[in-house]
C-alpha positions as CSV (number, residue, x, y, z in Angstrom):
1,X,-40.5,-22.7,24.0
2,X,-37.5,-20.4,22.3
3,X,-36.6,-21.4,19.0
4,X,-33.0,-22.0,18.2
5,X,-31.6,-19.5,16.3
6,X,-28.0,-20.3,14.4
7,X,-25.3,-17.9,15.6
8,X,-23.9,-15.1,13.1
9,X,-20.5,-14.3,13.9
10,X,-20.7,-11.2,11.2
11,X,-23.8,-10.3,12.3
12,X,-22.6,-9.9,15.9
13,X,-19.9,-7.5,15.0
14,X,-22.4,-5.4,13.0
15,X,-24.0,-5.0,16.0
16,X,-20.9,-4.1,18.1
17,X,-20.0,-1.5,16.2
18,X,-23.4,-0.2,16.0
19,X,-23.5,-0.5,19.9
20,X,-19.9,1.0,20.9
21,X,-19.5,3.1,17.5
22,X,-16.4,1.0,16.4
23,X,-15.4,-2.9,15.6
24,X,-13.9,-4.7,18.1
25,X,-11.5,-6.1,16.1
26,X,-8.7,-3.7,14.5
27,X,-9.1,-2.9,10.9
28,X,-6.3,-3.7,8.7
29,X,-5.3,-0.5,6.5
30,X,-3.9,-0.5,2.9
31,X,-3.4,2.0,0.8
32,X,-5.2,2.2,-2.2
33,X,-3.5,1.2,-5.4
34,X,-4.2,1.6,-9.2
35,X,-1.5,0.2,-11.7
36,X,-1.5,0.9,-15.5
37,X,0.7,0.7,-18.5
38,X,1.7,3.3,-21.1
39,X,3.5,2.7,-24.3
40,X,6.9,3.8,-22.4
41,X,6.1,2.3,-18.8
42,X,4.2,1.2,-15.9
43,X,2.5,3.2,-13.3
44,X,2.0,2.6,-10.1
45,X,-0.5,5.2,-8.2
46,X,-0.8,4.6,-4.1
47,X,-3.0,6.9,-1.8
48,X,-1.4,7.6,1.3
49,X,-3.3,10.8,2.7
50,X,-1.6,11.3,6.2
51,X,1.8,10.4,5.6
52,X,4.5,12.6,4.9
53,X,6.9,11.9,2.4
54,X,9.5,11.2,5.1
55,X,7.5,8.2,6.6
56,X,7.3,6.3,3.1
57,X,10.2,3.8,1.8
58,X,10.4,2.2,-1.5
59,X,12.7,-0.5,-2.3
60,X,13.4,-3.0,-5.3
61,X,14.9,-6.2,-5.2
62,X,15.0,-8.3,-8.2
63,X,12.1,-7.3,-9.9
64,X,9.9,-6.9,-6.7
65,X,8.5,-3.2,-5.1
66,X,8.0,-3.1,-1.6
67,X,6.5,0.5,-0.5
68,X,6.3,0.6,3.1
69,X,4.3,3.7,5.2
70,X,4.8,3.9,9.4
71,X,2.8,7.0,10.8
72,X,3.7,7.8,14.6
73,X,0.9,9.5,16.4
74,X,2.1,12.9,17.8
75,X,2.6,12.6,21.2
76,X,1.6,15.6,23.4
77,X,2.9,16.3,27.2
78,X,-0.6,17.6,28.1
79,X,-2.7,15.0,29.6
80,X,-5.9,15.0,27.5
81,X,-9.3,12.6,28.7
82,X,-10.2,11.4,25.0
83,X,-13.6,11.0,24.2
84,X,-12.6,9.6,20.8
85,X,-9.3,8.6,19.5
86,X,-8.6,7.4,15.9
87,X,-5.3,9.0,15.1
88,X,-3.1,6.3,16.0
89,X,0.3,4.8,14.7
90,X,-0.4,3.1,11.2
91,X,1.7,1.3,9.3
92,X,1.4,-0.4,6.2
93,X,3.6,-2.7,3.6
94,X,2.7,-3.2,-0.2
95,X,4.5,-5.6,-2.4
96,X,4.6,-5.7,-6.2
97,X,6.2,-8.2,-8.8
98,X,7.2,-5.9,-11.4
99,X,7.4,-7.5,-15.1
100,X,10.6,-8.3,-16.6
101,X,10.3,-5.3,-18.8
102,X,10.8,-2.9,-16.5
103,X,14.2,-0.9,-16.0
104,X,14.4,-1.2,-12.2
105,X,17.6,1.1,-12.5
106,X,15.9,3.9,-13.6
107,X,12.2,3.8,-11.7
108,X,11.1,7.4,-10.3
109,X,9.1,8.2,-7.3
110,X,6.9,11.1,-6.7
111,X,4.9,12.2,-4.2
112,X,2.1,15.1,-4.8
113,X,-1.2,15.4,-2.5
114,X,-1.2,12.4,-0.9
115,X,-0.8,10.6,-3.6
116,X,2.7,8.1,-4.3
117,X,3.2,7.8,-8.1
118,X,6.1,5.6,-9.1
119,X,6.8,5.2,-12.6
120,X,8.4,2.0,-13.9
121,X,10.2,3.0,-17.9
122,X,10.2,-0.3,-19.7
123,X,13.4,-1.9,-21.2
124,X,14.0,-1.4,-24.9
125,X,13.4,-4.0,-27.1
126,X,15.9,-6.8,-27.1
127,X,17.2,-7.9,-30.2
128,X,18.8,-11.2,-30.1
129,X,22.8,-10.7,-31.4
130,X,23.7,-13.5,-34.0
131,X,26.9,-15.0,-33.3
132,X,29.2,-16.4,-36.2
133,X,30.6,-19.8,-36.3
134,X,34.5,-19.6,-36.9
135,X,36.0,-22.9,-38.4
């Protein structure tokens, strides 16, 4: 007599991969992200290794980053019989709620090595502005 043994979902996928080399189901990609302050501003630090600088757009709308990365695969007119193929079309979408301190007008964007760098200056100091009473 078998004894009944309770089905791992996760464990059947470990398998799978070990069995065909790769999960069955797609992996979702993101691109790595630290964020820190300074005493001037925020930084924002995403790796994108594969992407050129031309497949990357950055937007701001009221007080929210969206960084957004699309990849095309390079097509080639040889016909080629693949014996492994990861290079595919990626694309990815990151959004951010910036603080209220930061000067949205006058973020900068850089990229370097794979690496997008955006740096977020923070607003001066608001000092309230006293208003007289005229009678």
């Amino acid at each position: 007599m078998k004894a009944m043994v309770r089905w791992d979902p996760f464990g059947e996928l470990e398998r799978s991969t070990r069995l065909f080399g790769m999960p069955l189901m797609p992996v979702a990609v993101f691109p790595a992200t630290d964020i820190y302050e300074t005493a001037d501003e925020y930084v924002i630090e995403l790796e994108v290794p594969g992407y050129a600088e031309k497949e990357l757009s950055i937007e701001v709308s009221d007080h929210m980053l969206t960084v957004r990365g699309e990849h095309e695969t390079v097509t080639d007119e040889t016909e080629k019989a693949y014996r492994l193929h990861e290079r595919v079309r990626m694309e990815f979408e990151r959004r951010f709620d910036l603080p209220a301190l930061v000067d949205t007008e006058r973020m900068v964007a850089t990229f370097r090595e794979g690496v997008l760098e955006l740096h977020s200056p923070k607003v001066s100091a608001v000092v309230p502005k006293k208003i007289p009473v005229n009678v």
